[in-house]
Backbone as CSV, one residue per row, in Angstrom:
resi,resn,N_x,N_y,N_z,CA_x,CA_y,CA_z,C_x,C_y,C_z
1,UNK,-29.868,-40.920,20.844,-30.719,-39.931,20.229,-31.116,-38.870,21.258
2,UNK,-31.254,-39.376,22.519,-31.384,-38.359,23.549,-30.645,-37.456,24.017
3,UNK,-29.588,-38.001,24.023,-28.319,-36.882,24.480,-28.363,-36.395,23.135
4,UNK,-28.635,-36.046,21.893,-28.406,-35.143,20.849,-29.297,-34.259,21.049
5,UNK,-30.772,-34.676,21.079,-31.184,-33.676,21.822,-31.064,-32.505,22.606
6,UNK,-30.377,-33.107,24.055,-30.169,-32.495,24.857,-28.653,-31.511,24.932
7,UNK,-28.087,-31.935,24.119,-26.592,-30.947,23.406,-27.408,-29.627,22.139
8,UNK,-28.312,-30.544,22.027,-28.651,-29.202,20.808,-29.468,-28.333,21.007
9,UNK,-30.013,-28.291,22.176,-30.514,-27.571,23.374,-29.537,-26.392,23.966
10,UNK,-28.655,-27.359,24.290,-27.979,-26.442,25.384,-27.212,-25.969,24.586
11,UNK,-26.816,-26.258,23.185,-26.191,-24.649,22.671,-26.650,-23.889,21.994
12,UNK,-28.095,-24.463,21.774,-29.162,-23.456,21.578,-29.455,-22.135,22.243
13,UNK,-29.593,-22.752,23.671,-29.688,-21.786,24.605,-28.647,-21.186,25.002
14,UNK,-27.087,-21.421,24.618,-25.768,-21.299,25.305,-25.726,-19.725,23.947
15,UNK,-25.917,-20.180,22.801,-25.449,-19.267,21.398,-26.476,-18.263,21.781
16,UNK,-27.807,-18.284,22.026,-29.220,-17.168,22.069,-28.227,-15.926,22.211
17,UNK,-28.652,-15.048,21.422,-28.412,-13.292,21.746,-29.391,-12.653,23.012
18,UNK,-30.614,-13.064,22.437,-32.194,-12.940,23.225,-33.112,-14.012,24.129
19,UNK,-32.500,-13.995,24.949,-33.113,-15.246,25.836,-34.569,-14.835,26.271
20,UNK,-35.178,-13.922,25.751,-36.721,-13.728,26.306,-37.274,-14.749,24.728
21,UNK,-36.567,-15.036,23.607,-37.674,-15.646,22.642,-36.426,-16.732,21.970
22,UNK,-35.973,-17.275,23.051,-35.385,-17.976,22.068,-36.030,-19.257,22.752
23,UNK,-35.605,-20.270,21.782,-36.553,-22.103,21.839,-35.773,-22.248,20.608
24,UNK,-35.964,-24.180,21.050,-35.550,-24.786,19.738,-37.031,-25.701,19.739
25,UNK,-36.431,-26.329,18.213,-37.413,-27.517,18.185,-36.793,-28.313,17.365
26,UNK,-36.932,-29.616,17.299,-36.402,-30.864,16.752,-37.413,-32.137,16.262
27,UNK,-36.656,-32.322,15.103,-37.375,-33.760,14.552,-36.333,-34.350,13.852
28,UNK,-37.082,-35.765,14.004,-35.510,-37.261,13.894,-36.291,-37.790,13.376
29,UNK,-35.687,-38.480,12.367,-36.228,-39.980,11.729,-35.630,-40.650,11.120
30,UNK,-35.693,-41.932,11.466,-34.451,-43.496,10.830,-35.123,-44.121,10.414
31,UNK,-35.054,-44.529,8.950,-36.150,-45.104,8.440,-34.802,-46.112,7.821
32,UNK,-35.969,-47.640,8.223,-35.273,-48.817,7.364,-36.279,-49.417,6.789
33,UNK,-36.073,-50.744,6.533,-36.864,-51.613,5.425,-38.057,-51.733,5.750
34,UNK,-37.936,-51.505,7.143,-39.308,-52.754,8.308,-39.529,-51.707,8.951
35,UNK,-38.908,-50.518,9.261,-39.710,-49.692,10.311,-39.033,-48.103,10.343
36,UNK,-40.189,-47.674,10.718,-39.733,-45.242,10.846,-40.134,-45.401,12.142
37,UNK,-38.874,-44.714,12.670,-38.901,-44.741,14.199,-38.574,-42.444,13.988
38,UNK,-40.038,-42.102,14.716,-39.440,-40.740,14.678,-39.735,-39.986,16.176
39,UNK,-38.559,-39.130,16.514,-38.062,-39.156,17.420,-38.447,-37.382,17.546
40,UNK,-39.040,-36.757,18.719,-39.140,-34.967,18.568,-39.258,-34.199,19.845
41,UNK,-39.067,-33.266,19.630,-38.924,-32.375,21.138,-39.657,-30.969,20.239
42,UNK,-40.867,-30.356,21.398,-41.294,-29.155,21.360,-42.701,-29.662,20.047
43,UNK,-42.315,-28.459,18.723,-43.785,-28.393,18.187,-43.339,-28.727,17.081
44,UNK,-42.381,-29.635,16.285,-42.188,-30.010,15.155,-43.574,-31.478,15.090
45,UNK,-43.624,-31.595,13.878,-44.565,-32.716,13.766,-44.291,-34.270,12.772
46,UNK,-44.438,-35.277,12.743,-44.566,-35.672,11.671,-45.856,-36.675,11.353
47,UNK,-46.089,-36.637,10.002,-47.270,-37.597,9.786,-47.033,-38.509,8.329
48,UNK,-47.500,-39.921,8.823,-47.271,-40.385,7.314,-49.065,-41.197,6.521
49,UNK,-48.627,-40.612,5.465,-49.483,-41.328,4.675,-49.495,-42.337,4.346
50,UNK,-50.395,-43.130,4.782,-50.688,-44.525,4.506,-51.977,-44.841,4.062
51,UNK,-51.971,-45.412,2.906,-53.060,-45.521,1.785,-53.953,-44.200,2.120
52,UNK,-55.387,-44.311,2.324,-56.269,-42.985,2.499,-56.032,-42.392,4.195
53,UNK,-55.307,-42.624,5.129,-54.987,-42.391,6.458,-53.723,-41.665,6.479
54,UNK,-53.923,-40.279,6.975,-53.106,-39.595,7.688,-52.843,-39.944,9.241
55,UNK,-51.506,-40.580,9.656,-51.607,-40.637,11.026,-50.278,-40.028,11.517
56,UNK,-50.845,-39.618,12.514,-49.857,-38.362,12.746,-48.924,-38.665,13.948
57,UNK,-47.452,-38.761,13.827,-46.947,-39.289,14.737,-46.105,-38.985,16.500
58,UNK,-46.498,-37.607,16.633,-46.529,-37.161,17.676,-47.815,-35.825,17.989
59,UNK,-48.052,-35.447,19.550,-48.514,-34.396,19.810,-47.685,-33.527,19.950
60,UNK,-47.721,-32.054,19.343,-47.067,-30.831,20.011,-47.059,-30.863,20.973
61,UNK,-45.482,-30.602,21.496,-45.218,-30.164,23.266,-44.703,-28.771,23.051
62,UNK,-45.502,-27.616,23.233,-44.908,-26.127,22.815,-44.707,-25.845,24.190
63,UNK,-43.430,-25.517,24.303,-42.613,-24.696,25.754,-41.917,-23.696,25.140
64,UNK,-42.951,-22.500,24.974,-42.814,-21.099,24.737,-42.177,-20.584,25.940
65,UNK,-40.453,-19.933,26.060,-39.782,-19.439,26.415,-39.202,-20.306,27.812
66,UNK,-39.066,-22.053,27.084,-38.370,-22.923,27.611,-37.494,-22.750,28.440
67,UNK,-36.690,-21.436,28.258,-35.617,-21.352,29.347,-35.754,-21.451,30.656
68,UNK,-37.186,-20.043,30.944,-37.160,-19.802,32.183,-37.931,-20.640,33.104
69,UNK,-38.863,-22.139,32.182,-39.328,-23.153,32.807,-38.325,-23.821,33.122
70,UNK,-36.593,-23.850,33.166,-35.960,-24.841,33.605,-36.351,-24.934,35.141
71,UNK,-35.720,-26.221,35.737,-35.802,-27.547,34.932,-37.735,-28.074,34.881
72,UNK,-38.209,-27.659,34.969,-39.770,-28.387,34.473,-39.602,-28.747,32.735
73,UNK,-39.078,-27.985,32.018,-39.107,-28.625,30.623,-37.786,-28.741,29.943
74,UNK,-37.644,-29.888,30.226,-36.615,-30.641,29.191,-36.634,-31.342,28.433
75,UNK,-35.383,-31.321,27.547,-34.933,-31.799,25.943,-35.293,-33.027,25.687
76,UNK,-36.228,-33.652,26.304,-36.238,-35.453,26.153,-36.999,-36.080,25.207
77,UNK,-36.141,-36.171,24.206,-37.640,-36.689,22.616,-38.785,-37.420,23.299
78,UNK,-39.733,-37.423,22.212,-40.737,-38.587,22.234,-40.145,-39.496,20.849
79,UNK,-40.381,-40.823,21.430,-39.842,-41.349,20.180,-40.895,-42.485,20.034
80,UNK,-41.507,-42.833,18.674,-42.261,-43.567,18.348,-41.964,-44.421,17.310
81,UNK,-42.061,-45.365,17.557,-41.654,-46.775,16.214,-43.143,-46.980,15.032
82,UNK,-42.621,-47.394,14.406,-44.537,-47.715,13.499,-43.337,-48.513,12.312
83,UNK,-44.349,-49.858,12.422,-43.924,-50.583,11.241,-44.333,-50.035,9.686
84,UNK,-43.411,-50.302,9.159,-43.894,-49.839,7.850,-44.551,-50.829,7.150
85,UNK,-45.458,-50.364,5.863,-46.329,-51.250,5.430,-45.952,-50.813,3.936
86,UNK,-46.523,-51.690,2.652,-46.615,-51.484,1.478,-47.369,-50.264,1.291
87,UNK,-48.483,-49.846,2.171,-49.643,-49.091,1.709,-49.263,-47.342,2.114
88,UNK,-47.910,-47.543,2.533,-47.014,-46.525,2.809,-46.741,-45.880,2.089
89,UNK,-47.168,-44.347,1.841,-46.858,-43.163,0.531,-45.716,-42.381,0.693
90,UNK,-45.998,-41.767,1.952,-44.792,-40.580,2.452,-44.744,-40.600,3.761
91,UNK,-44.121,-39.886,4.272,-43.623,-39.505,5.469,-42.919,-37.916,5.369
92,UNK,-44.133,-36.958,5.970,-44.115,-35.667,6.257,-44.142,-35.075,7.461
93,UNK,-42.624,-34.865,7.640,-41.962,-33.646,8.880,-42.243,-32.118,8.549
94,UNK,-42.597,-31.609,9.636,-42.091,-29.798,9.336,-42.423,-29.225,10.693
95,UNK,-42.111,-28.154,10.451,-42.003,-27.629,11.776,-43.647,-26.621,12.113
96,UNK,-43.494,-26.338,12.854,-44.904,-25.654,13.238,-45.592,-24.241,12.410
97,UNK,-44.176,-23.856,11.534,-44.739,-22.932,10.788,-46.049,-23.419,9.673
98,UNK,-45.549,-24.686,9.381,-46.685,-25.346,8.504,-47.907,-25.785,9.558
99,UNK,-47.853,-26.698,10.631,-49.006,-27.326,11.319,-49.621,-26.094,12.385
100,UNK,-48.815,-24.768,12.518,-50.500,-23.871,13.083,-51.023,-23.339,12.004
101,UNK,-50.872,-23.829,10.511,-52.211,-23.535,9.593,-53.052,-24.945,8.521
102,UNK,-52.130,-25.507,9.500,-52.964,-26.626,8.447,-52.445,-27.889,9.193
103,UNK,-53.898,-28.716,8.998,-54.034,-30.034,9.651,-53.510,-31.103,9.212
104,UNK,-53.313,-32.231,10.330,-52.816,-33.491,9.721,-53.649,-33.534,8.651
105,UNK,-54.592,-33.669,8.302,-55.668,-34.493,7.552,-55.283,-33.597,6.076
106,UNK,-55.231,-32.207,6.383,-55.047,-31.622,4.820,-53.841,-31.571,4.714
107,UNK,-52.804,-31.643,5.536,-51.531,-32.228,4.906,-51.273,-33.657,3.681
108,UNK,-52.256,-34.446,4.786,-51.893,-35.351,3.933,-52.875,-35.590,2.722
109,UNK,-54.165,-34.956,2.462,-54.993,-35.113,1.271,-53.747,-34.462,0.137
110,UNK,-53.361,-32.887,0.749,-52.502,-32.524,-0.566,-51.444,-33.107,-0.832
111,UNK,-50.783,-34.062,0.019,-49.758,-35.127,-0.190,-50.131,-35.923,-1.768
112,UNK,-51.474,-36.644,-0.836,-51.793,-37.978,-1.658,-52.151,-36.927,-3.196
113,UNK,-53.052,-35.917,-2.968,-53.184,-35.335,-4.731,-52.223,-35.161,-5.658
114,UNK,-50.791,-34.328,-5.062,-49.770,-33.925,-5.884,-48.874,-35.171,-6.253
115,UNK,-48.784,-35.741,-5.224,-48.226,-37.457,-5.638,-48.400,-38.525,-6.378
116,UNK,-50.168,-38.484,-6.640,-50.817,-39.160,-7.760,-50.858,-38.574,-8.793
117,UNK,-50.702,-37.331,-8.773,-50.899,-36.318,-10.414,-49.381,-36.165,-10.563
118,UNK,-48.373,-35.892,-9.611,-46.956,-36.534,-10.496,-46.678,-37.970,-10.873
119,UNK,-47.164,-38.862,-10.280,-46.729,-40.357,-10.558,-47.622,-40.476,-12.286
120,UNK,-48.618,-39.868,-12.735,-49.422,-40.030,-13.763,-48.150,-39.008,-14.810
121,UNK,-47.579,-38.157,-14.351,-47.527,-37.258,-15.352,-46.095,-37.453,-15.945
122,UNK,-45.412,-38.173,-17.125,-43.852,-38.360,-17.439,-43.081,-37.193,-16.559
123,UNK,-42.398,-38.016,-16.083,-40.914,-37.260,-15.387,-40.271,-37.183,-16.080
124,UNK,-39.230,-36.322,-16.165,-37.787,-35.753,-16.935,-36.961,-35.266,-16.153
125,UNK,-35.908,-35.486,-16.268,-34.638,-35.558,-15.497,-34.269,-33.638,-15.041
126,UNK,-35.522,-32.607,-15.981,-34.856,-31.776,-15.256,-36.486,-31.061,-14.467
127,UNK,-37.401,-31.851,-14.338,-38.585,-31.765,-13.352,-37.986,-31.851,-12.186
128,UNK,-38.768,-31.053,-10.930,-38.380,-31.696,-9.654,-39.499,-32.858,-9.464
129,UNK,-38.700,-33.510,-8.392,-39.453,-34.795,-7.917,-40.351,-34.388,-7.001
130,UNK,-41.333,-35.013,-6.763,-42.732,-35.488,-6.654,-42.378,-34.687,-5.280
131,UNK,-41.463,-35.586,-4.464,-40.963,-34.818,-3.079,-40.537,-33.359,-2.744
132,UNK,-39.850,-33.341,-3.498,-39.641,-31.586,-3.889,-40.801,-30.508,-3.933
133,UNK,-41.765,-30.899,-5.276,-42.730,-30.644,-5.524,-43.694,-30.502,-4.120
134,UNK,-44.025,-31.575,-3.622,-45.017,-31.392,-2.327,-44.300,-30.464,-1.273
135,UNK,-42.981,-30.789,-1.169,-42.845,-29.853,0.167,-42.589,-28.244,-0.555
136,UNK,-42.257,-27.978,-1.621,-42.378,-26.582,-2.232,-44.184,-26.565,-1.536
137,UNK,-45.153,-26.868,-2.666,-46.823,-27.053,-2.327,-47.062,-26.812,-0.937
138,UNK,-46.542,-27.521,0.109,-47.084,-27.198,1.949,-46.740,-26.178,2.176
139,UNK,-45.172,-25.394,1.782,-44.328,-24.352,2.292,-45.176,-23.200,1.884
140,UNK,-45.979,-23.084,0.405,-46.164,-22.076,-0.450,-47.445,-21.698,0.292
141,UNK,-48.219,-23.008,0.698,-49.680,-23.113,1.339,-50.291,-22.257,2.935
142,UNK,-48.542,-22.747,3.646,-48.604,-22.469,4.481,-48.014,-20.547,4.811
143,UNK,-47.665,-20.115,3.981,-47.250,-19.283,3.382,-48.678,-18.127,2.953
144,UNK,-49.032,-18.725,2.156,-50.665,-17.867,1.660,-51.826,-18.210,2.513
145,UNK,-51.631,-18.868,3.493,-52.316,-18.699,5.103,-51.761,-17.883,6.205
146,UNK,-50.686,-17.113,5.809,-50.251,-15.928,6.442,-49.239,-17.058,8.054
147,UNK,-48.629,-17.741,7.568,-48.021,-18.446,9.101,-47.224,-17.361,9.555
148,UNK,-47.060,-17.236,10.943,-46.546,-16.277,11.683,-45.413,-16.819,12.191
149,UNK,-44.831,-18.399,11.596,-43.728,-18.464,12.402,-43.135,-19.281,10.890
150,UNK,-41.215,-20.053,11.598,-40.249,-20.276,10.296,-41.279,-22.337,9.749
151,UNK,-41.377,-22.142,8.660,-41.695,-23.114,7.748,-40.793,-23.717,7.333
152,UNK,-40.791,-24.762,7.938,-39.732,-26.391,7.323,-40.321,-27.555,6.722
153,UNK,-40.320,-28.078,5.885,-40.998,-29.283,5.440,-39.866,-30.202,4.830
154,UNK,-39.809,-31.950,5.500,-39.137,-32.531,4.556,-40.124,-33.640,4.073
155,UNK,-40.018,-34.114,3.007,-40.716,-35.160,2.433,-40.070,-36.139,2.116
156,UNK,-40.663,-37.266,2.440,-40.300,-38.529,2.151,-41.196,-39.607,1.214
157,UNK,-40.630,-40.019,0.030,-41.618,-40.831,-0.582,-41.361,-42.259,0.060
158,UNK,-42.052,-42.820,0.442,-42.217,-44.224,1.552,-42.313,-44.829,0.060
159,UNK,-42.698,-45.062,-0.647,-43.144,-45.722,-1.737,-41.894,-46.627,-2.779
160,UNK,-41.080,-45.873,-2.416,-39.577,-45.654,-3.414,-38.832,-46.330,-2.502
161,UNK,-39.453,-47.176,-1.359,-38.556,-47.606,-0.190,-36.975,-46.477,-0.369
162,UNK,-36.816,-45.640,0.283,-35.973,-44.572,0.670,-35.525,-44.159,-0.284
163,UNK,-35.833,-44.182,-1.162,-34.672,-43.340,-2.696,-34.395,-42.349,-2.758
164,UNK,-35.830,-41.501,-2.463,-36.575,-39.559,-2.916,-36.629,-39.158,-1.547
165,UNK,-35.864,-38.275,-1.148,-36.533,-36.820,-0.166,-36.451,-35.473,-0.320
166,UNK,-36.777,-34.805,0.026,-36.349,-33.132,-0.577,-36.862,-32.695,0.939
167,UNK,-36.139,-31.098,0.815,-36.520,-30.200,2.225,-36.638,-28.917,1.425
168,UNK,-37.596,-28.409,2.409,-37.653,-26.890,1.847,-37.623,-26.325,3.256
């Protein structure tokens, strides 16, 4: 997982037109029966909901114009394991366009709202899913808070043990 990192770096920086603003950022996650191991470099984030607890599974490492700190900042994930539990809802990645306007904590309240008011409301095969739905909801949110940078969100319903994800 580290050396992917560190390849997707260096042709990050190898492809740049503009090396005064170019950066990457990265987020990983392998999710099995028993455990989400998620893996990140720079200011991507992820947090999962578990029953009323948002816990958030890395700190931002922002290395704004990474290049010319070589070598002081390099490609080397943080990678964190967390067992999974029944009381497990989602699991929400995105990139920093969403988390410099909005917090773990209201990430995950509007998680748990839109998730309980779709699980109540009949699905039909041409609704989007619950997952869809929320990460459209963060993107749109983060969006009408004026974010100044690119907005990624993927969602994961933990609940469905792996069935549902969507990206926006």
């Amino acid at each position: 997982m580290s050396s992917s990192f560190e390849r997707a770096d260096n042709e990050v920086l190898t492809e740049a037109a503009t090396l005064e603003i170019v950066g990457s950022n990265a987020i990983v996650t392998v999710l099995s029966d028993c455990q989400i191991i998620v893996s990140h470099c720079d200011d991507s984030r992820a947090v999962l909901c578990r029953g009323t607890e948002t816990i958030p599974f890395a700190v931002d490492q922002k290395s704004y114009r990474s290049r010319y700190l070589r070598p002081w900042i390099i490609p080397v994930p943080e990678i964190t394991f967390t067992t999974r539990t029944d009381e497990d809802v989602c699991l929400i990645l995105a990139s920093d366009g969403l988390w410099d306007v909005m917090t773990n904590n209201e990430v995950g309240e509007v998680a748990r709202r839109i998730l309980r008011r779709k699980r109540r409301s009949a699905a039909t095969n041409d609704e989007p899913s619950a997952a869809e739905t929320l990460a459209d909801s963060l993107t749109e949110i983060a969006m009408g808070r004026q974010s100044s940078d690119n907005i990624s969100v993927v969602v994961v319903e933990a609940f469905t043990k792996l069935t549902t994800f969507s990206t926006r």
